[in-house]
Rosetta silent file (secondary structure, phi, psi, omega in degrees, C-alpha in Angstrom):
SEQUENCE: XXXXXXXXXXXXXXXXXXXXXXXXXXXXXXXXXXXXXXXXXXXXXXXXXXXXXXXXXXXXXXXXXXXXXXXXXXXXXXXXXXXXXXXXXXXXXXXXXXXXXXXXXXXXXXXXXXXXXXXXXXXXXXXXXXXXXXXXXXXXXXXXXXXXXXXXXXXXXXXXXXXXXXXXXXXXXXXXXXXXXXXXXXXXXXXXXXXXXXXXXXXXXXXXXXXXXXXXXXXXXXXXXXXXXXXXXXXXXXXXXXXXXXXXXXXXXXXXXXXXXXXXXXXXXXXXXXXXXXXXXXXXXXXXXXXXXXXXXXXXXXXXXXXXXXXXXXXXXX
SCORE:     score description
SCORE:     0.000 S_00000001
   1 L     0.000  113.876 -164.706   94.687   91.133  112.072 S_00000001
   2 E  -126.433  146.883  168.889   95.804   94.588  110.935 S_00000001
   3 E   -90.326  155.083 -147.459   98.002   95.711  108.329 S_00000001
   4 L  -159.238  -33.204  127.359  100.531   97.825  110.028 S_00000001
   5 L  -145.608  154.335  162.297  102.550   99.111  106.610 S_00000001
   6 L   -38.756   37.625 -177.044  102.223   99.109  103.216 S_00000001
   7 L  -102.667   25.962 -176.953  104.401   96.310  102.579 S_00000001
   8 L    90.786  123.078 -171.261  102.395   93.214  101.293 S_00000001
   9 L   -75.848   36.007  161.022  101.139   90.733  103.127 S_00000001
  10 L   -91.517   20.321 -151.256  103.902   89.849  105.187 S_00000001
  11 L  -108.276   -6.081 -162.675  103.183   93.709  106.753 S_00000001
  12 E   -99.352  164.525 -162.560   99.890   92.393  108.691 S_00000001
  13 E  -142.964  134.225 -179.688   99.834   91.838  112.219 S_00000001
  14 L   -70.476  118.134 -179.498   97.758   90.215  115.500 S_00000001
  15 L  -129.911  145.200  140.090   97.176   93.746  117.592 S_00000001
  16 L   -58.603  100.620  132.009   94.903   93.993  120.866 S_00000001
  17 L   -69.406 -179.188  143.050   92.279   96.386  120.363 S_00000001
  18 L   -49.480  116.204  160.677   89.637   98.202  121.525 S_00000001
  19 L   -63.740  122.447  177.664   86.357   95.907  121.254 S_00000001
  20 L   -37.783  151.776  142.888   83.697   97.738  119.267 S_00000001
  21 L   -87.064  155.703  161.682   80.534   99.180  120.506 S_00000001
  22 L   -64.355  115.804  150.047   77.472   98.395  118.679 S_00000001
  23 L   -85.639 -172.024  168.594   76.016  101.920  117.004 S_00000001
  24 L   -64.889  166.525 -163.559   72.850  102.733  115.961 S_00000001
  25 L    26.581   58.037  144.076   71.096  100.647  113.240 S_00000001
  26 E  -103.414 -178.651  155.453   74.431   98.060  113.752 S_00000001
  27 E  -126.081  169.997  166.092   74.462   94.755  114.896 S_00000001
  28 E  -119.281  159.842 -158.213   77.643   93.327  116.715 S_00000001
  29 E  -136.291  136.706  171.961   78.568   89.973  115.629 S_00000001
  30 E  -128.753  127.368 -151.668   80.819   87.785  116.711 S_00000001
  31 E   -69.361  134.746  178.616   83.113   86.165  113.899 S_00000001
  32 E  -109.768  -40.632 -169.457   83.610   82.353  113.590 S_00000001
  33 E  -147.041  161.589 -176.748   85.197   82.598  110.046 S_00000001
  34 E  -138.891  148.835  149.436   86.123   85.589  107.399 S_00000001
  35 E   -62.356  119.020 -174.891   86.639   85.255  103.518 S_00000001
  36 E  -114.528  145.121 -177.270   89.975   86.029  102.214 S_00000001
  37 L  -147.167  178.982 -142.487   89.975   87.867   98.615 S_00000001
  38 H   -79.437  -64.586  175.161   92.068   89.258   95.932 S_00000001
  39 H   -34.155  -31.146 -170.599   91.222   93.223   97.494 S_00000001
  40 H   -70.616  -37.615 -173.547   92.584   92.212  100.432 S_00000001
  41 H   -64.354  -29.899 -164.719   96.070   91.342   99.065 S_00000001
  42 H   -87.519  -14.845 -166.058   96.214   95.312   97.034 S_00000001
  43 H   -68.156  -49.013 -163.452   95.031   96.620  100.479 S_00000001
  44 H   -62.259  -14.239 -174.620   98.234   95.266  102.027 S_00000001
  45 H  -105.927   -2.285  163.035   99.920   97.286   99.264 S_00000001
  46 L   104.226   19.490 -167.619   97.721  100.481   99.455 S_00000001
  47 L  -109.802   19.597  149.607   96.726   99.590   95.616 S_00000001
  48 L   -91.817  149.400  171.827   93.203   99.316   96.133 S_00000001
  49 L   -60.444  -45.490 -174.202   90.240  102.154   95.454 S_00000001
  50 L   -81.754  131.832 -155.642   89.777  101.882   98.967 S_00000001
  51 L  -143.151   23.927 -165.670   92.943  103.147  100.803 S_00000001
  52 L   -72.398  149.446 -169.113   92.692  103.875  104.576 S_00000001
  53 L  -102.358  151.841 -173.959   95.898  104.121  106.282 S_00000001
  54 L   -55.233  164.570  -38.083   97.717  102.093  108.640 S_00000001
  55 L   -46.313  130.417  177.519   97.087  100.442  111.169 S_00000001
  56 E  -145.400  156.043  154.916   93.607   99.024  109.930 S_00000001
  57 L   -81.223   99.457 -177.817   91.972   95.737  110.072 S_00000001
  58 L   -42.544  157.944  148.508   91.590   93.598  106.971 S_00000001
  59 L    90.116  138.437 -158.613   88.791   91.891  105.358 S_00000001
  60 L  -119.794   14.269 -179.707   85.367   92.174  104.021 S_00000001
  61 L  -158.547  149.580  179.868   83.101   89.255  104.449 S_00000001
  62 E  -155.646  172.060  168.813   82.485   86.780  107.816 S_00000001
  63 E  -145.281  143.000 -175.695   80.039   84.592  108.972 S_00000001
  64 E  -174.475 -148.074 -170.075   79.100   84.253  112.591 S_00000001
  65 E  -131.743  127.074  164.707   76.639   84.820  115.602 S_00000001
  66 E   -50.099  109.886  142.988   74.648   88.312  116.695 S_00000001
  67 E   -72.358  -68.149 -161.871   75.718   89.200  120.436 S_00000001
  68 E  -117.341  163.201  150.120   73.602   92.561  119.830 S_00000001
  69 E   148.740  169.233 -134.078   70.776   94.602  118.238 S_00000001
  70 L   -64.657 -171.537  178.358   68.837   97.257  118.778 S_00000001
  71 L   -95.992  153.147 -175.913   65.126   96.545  119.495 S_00000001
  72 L    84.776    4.996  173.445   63.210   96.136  116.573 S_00000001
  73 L   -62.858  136.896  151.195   66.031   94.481  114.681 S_00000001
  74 L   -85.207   45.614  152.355   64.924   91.283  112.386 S_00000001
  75 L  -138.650  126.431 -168.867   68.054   90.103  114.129 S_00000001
  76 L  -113.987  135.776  134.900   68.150   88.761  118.107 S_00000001
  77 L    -8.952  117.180  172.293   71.070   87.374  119.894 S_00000001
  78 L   107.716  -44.680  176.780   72.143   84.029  119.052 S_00000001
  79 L   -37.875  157.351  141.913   71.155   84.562  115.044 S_00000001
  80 E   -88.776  153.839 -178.017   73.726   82.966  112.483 S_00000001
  81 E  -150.777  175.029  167.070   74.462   85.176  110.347 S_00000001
  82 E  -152.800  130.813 -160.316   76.738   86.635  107.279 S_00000001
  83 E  -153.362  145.663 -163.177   77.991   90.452  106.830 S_00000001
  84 L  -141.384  141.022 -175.568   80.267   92.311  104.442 S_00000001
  85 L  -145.844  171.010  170.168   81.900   95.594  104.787 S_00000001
  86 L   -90.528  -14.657  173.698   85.048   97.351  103.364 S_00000001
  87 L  -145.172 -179.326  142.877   87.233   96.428  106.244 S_00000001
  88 L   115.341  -37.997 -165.871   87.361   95.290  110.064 S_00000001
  89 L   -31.096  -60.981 -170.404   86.474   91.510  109.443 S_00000001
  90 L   -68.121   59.403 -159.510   89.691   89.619  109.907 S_00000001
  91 L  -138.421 -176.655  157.530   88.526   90.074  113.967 S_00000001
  92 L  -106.773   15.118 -174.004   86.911   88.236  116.810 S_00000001
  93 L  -160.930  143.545 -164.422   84.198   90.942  117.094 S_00000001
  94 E  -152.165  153.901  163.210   82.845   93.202  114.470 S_00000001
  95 E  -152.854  156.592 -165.119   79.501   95.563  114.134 S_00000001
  96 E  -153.844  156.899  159.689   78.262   96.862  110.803 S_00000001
  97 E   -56.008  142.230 -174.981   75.254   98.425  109.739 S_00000001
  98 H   -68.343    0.078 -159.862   72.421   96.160  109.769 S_00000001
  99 H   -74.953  -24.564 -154.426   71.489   96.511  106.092 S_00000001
 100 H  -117.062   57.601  177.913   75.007   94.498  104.880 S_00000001
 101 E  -134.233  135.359  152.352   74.083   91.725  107.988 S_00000001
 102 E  -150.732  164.416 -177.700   71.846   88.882  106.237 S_00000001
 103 E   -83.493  141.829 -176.584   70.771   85.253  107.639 S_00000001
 104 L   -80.774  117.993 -167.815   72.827   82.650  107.342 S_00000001
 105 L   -93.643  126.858 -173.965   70.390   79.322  106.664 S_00000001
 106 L    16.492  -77.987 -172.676   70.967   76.481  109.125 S_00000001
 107 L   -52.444  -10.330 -162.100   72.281   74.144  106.909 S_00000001
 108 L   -91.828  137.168  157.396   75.272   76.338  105.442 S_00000001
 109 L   -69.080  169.101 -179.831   78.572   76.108  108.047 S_00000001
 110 H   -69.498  -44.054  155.950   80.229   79.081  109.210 S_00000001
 111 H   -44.466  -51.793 -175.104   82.978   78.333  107.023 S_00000001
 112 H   -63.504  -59.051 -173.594   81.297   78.101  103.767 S_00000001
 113 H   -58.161  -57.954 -175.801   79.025   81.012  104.694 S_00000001
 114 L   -36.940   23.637 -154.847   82.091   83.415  105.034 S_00000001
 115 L  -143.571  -21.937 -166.042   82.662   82.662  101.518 S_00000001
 116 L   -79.216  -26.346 -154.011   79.120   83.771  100.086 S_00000001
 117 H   -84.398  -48.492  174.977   78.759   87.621  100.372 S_00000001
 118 H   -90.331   -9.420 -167.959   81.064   89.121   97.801 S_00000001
 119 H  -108.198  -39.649 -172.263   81.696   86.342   95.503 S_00000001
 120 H   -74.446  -27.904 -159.375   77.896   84.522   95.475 S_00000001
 121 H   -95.693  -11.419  173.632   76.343   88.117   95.391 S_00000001
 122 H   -96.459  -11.069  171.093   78.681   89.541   92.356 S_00000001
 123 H   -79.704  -40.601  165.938   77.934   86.337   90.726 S_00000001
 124 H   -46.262  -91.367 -158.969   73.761   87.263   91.140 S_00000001
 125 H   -68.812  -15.042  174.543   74.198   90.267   89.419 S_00000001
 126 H   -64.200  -49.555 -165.315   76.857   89.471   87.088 S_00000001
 127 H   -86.318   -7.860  168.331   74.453   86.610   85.348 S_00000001
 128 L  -105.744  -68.333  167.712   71.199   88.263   86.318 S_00000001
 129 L   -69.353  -57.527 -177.296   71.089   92.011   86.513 S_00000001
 130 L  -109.869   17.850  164.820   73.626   92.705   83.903 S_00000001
 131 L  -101.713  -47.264  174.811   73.599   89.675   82.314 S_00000001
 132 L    68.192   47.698 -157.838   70.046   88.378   81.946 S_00000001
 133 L   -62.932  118.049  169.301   71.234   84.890   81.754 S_00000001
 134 L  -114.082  161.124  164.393   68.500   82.765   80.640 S_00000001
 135 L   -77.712  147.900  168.805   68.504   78.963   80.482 S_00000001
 136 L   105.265  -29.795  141.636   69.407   76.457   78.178 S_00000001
 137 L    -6.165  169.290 -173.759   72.649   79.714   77.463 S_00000001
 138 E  -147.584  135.567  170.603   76.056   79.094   77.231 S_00000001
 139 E  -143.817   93.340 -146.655   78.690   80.464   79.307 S_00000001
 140 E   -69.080  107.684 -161.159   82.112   80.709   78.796 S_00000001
 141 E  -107.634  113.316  148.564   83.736   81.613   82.613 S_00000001
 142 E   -54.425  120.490  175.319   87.440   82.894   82.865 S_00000001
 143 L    81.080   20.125  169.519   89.424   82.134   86.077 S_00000001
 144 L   -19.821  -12.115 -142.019   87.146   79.161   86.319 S_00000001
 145 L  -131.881  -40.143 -151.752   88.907   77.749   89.589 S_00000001
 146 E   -87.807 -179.865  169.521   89.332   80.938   91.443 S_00000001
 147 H   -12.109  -83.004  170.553   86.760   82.767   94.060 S_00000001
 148 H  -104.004   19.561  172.186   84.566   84.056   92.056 S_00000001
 149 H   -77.794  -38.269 -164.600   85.062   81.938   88.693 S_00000001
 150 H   -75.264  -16.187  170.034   83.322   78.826   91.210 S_00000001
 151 H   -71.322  -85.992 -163.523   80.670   80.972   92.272 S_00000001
 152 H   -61.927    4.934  150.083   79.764   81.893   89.006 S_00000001
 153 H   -40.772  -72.463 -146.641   80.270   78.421   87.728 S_00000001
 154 H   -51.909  -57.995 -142.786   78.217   76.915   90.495 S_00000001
 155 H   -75.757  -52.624  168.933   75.143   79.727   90.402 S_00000001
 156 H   -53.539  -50.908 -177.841   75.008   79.583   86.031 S_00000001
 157 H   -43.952  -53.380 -144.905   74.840   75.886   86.425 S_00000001
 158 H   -84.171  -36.561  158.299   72.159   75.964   89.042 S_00000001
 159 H   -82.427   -3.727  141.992   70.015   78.505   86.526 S_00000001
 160 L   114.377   70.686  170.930   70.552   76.016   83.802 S_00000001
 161 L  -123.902  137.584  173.810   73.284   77.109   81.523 S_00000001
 162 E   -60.758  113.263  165.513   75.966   75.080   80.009 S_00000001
 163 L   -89.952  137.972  166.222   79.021   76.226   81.547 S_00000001
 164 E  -123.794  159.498 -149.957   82.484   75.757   80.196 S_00000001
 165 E  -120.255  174.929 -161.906   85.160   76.779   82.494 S_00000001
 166 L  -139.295  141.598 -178.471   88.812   78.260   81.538 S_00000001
 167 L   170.797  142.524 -163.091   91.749   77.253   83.619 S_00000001
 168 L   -95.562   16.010  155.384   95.443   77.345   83.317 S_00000001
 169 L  -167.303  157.828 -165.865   96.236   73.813   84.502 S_00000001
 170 L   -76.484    1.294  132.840   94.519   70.738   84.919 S_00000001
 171 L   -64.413  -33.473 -170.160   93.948   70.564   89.069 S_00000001
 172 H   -75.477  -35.106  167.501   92.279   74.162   88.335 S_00000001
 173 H   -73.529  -29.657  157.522   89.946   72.373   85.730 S_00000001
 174 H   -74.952   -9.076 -149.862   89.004   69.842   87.844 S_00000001
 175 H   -93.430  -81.052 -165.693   88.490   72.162   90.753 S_00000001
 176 H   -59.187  -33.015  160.830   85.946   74.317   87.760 S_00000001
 177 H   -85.399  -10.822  144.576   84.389   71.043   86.955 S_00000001
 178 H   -73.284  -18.818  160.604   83.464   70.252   90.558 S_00000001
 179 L   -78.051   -0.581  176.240   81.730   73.494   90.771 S_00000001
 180 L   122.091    4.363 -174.871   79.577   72.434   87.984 S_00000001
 181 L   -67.292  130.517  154.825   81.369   72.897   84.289 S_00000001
 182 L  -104.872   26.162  155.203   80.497   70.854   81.972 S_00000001
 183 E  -129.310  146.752  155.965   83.515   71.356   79.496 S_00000001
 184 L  -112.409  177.044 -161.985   87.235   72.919   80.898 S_00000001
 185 L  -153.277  147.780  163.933   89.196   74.538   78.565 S_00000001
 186 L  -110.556  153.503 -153.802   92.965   75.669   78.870 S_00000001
 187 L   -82.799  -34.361  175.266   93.987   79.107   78.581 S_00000001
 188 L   -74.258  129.896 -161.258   96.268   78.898   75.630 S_00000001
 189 L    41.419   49.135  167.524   93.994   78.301   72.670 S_00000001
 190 L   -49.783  -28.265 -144.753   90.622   78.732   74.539 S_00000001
 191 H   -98.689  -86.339  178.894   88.983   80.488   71.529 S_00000001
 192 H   -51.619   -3.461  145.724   89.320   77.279   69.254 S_00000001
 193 H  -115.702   -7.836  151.372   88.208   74.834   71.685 S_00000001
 194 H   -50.259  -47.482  172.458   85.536   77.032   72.871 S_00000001
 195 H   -82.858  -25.850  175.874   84.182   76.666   68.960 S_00000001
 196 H   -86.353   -4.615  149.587   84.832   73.446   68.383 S_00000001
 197 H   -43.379  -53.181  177.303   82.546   73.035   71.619 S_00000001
 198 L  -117.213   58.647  162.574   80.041   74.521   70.499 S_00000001
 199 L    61.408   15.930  164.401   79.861   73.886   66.611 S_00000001
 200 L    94.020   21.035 -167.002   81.549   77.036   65.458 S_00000001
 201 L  -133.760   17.734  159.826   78.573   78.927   66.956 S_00000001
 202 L    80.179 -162.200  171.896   80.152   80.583   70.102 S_00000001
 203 E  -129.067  127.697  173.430   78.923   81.425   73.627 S_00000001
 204 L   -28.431  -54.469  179.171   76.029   83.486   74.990 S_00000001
 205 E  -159.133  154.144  173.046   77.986   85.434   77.490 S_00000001
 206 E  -108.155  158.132  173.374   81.838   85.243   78.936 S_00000001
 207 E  -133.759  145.944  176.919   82.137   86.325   82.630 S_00000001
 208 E  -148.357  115.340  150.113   86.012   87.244   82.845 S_00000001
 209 L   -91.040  -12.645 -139.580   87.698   88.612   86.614 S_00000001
 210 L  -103.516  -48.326 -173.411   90.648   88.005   84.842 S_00000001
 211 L    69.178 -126.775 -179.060   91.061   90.666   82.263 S_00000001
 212 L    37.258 -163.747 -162.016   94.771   90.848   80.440 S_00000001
 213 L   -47.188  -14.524 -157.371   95.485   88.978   76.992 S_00000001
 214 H   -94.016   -8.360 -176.775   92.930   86.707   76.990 S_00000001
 215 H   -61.348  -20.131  173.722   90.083   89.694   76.454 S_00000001
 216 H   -57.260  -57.938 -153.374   90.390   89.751   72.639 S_00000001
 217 H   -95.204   21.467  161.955   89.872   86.183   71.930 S_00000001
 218 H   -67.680  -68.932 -142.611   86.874   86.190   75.218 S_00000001
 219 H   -50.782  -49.893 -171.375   85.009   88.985   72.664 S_00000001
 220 L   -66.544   29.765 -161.219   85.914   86.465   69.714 S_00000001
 221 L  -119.869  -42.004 -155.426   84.325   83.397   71.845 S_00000001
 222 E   -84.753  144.033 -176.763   80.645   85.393   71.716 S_00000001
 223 L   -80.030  178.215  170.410   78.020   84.007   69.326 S_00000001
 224 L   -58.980  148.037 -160.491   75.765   87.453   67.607 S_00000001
 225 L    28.050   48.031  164.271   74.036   89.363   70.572 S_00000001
 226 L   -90.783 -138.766 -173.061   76.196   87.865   73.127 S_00000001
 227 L   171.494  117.922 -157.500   77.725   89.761   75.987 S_00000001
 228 E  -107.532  102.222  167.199   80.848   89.968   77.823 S_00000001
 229 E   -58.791  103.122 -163.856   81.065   90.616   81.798 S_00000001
 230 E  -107.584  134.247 -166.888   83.893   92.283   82.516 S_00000001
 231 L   -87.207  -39.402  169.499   84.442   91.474   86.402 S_00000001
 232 L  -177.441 -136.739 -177.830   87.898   92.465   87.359 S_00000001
 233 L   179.877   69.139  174.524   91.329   92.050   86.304 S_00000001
 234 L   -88.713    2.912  143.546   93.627   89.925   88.412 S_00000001
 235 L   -54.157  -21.825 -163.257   96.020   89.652   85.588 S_00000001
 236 L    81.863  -40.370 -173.037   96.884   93.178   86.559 S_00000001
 237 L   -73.496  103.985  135.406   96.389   94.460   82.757 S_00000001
 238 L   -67.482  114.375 -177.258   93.304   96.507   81.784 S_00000001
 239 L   -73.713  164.960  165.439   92.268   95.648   78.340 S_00000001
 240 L  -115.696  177.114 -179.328   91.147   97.777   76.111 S_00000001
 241 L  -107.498  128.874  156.012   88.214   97.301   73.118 S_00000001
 242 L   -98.862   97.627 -104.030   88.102   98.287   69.671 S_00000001
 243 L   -95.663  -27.662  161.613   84.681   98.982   69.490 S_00000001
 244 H   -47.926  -36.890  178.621   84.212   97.702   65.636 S_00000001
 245 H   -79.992  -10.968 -173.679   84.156   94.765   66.887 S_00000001
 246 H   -83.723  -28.472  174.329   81.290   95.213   68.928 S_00000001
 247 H   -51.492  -56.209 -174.562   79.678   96.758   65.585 S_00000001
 248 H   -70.101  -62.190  172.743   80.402   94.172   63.601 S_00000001
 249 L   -84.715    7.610 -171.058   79.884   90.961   65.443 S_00000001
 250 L    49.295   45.215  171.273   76.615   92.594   67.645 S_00000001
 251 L  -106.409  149.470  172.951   78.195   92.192   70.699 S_00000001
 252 L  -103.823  106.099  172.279   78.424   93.580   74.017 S_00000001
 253 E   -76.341  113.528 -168.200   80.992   94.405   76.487 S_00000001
 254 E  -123.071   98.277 -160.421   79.127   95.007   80.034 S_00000001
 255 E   -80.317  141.155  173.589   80.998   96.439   83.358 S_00000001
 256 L  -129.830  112.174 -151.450   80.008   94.502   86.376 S_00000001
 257 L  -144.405   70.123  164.648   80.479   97.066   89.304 S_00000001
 258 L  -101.832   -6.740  150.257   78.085   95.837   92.205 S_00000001
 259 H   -52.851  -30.177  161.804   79.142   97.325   94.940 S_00000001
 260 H   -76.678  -31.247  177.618   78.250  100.882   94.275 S_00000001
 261 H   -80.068  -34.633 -178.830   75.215   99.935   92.633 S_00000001
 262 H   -58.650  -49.090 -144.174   73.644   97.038   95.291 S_00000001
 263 H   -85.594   27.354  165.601   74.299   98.951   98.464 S_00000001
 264 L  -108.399   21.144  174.197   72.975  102.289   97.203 S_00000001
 265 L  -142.049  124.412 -154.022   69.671  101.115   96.509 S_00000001
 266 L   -68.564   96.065 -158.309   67.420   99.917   99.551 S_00000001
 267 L   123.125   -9.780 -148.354   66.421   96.454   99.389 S_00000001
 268 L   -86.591  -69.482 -167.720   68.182   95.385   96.522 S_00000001
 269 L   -60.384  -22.045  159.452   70.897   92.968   98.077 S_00000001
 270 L   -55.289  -53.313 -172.274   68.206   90.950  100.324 S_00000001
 271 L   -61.814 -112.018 -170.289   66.423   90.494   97.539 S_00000001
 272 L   -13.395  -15.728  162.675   69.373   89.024   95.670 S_00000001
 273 H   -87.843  -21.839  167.537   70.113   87.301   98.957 S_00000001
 274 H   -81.823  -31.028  154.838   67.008   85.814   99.028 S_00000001
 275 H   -63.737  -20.276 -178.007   67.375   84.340   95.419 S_00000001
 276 H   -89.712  -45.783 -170.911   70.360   82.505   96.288 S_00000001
 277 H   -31.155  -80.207 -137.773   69.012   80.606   99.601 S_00000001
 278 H   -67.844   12.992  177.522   66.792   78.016   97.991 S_00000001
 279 H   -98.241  -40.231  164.097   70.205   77.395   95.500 S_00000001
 280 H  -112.705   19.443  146.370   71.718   76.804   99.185 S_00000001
 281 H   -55.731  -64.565 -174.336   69.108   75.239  100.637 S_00000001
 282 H   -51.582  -30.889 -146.295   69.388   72.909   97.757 S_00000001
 283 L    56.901   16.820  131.133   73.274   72.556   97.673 S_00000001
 284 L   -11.629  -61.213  158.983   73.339   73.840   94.598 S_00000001
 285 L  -122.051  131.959 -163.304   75.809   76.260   95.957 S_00000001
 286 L  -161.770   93.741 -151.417   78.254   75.078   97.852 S_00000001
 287 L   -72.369  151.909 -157.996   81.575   77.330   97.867 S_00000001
 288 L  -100.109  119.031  163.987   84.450   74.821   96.908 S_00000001
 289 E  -118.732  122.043 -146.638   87.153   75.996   99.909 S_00000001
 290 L   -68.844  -50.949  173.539   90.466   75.051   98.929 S_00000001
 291 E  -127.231  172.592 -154.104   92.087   76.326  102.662 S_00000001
 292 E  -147.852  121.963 -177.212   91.543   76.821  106.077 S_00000001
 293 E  -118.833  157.549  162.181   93.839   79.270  108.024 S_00000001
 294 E  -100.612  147.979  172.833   93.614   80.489  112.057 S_00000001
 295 H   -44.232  -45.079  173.707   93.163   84.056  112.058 S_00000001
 296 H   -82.774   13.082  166.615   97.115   84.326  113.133 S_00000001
 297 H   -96.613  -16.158 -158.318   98.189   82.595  109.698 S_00000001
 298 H   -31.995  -54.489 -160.523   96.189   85.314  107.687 S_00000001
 299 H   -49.281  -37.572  169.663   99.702   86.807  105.937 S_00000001
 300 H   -71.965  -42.686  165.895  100.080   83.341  104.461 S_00000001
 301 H   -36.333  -81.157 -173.767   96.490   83.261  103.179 S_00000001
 302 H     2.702  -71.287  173.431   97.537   86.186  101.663 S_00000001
 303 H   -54.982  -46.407  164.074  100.615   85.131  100.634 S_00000001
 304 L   -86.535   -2.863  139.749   98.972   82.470   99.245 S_00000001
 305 L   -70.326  -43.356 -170.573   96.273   84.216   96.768 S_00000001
 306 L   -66.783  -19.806  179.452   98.806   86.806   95.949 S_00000001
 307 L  -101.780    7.871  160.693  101.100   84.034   94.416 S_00000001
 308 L    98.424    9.628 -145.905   98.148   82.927   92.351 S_00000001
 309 L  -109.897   -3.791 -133.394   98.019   79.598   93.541 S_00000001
 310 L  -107.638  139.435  161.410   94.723   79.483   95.655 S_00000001
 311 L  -109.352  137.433  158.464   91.670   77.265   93.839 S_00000001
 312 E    73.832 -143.931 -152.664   88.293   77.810   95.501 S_00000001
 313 L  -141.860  162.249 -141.403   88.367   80.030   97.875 S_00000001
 314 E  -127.254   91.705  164.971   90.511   80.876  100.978 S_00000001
 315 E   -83.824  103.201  171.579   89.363   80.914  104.406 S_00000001
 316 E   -61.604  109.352  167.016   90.352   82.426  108.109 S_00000001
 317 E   -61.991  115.416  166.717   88.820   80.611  111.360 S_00000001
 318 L  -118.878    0.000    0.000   88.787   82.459  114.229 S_00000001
């Protein structure tokens, strides 16, 4: 499924390619399902940091089965697996370096696993690495419903923080309370039912993808030395901070940026892949996926994140 111009995702298209070769240190994999995400939708409009020109093949995360790798690979023919890249996904054959390939464990479906690698693993390090989440915490989640508010729902619950979830209408809070909330909240006047939740005494940390209007009254949601994750901004608006307040109240504001930081340091995302198994061993985590597409529907997936509509998370079959 290739985008073919920069028009939006009615512009993508089913093209016959060339089937990869495996290079060195890849594997080649062959895709039963891919993860549809927010990036994918600015790709079709060339508004992404990443910006390769047409024709290219969408999509950055799959789950599937190893056809190849090299000898000595910890992966043989046959593995399940799950592997994230910046493009090429949305395929019926794919090879990547083996470093961004990790195993998928039995019990997880192919569906589900396409759903783990950018959303379970930005959820790791949002509440762990830059968060330092501890239990018995409070955590106030923005965009509760969507992609990666149910990962980080599901993953805070599962280290043992009260979550309360933020969502703009009341299927999207039940959606945030099947991932594990145990208060919703609605986005207009969040800040005052976020306190009287917790006794006037605030929240540990906010996780926000959302960015836009609501970032003022996030930072006025944190109790003294809390700390605000800021994740993305699918409102379109980047706020800004007036940094008195961070003075004042002892607060933090915290960038959550893990792709340049996991894959430049060797080791680091198994090991974060390896903290999340026994949480999906467990069912613990267990991505909530709202739709199911064939690989020749992809422009309405698309279509259908891009109009904001999409709960849980959005999936391609192939």
């Amino acid at each position: 499924m290739q985008v073919v111009e920069l028009d939006g995702p009615s512009a993508v298209r089913i093209n016959d390619v060339e089937p990869p070769v495996r290079g060195a240190g890849e594997v080649l994999i062959d895709v039963a399902a891919a993860g549809v995400n927010f990036p994918d939708v600015l790709l079709t409009r060339g508004q992404y940091q990443y910006r390769p020109d047409p024709p290219f093949t969408l999509g950055s995360e799959c789950a599937g089965t190893v056809r190849e790798a090299e000898p000595g690979s910890r992966f043989a023919p046959g593995d399940r697996v799950v592997a994230f890249t910046m493009s090429g996904v949305f395929a019926e054959t794919l090879s990547v370096p083996e470093h961004t390939v990790l195993p998928l464990p039995d019990g997880v479906g192919f569906a589900e696993g396409a759903c783990l690698p950018m959303n379970y693993l930005t959820a790791h390090f949002t509440l762990e690495t830059r968060g330092a989440l501890k239990a018995g915490e409070t955590v106030l989640v923005q965009g509760a419903a969507g992609g990666v508010g149910t990962a980080v729902v599901q993953l805070a619950a599962a280290l043992g923080a009260t979550v309360i979830g933020v969502a703009s209408t009341e299927a999207k809070a039940e959606v945030a309370k099947r991932a594990g909330a145990a208060h919703t909240v609605g986005v207009d006047g969040f800040k005052d039912a976020v306190a009287e939740i917790t006794g006037g005494a605030g929240v540990d940390m906010v996780v926000d993808p959302v960015g836009g209007d609501r970032f003022t009254d996030s930072l006025r949601c944190l109790a003294p030395l809390g700390r605000l994750m800021v994740v993305g901004f699918t409102a379109g608006d980047i706020p800004t901070v007036k940094v008195n307040r961070l003075l004042l109240n002892n607060i933090d504001v915290r960038g959550v940026g893990w792709g340049a930081y996991a894959l430049s340091r060797d080791g680091f995302v198994r090991a974060e892949w390896d903290a999340l198994v026994p949480h999906l061993r467990s069912g613990a985590l267990d991505p909530l996926i709202s739709e199911r597409f064939g690989l020749d529907d992809a422009a309405t997936a698309l279509s259908r994140i891009d109009d904001r509509v999409v709960t849980g998370k959005v999936v391609l079959e192939v």
